[in-house]
N, C-alpha and C positions, 0 to 999 in steps of 0.2 A: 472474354473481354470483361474485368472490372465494369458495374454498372455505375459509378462513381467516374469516372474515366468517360465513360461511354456520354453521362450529364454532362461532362465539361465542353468535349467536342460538340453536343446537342447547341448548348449554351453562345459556344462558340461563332457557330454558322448562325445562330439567331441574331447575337450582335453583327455579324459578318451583313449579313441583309439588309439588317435597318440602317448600318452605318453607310452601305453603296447608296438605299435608296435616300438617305435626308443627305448627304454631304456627297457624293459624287453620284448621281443621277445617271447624268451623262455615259459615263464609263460600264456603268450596268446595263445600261440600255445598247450599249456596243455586246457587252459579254453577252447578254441573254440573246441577242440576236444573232451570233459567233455560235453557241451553242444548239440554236435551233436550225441552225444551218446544216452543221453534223449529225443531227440528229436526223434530219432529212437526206442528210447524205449514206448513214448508216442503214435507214431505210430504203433507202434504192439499189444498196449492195447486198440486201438481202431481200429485197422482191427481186433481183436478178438470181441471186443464189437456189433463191425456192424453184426460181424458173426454171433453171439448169436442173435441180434435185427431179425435180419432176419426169424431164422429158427422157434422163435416166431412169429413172423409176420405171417409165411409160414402156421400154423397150426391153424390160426385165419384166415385167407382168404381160405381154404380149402372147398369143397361144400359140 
């Protein structure tokens, strides 16, 4: 990846931020909490996943 390239996308997302937060507020404040939802959800599909690994795991290490 071009690091010229790489500043512009940097660049980008910086204006991307400051323009949701001073001029659409609102709208960020839906996405960032749209976001944290998934994130939370992506979390409970892998504390179920590690669960499942485990109690595999558990009856493969057994004596």
């Amino acid at each position: 990846m071009d690091q010229g390239f790489a500043q512009i996308v940097f660049v980008g997302l910086v204006a991307w931020i400051f323009y949701m937060l001073t001029f659409r507020l609102k709208d960020f404040i839906v996405i960032n909490d749209h976001m944290r939802g998934n994130i939370k959800d992506a979390g409970n599909v892998a504390g179920k996943a590690t669960g499942i690994g485990l109690k595999v795991l558990s009856t493969f290490l057994k004596k």
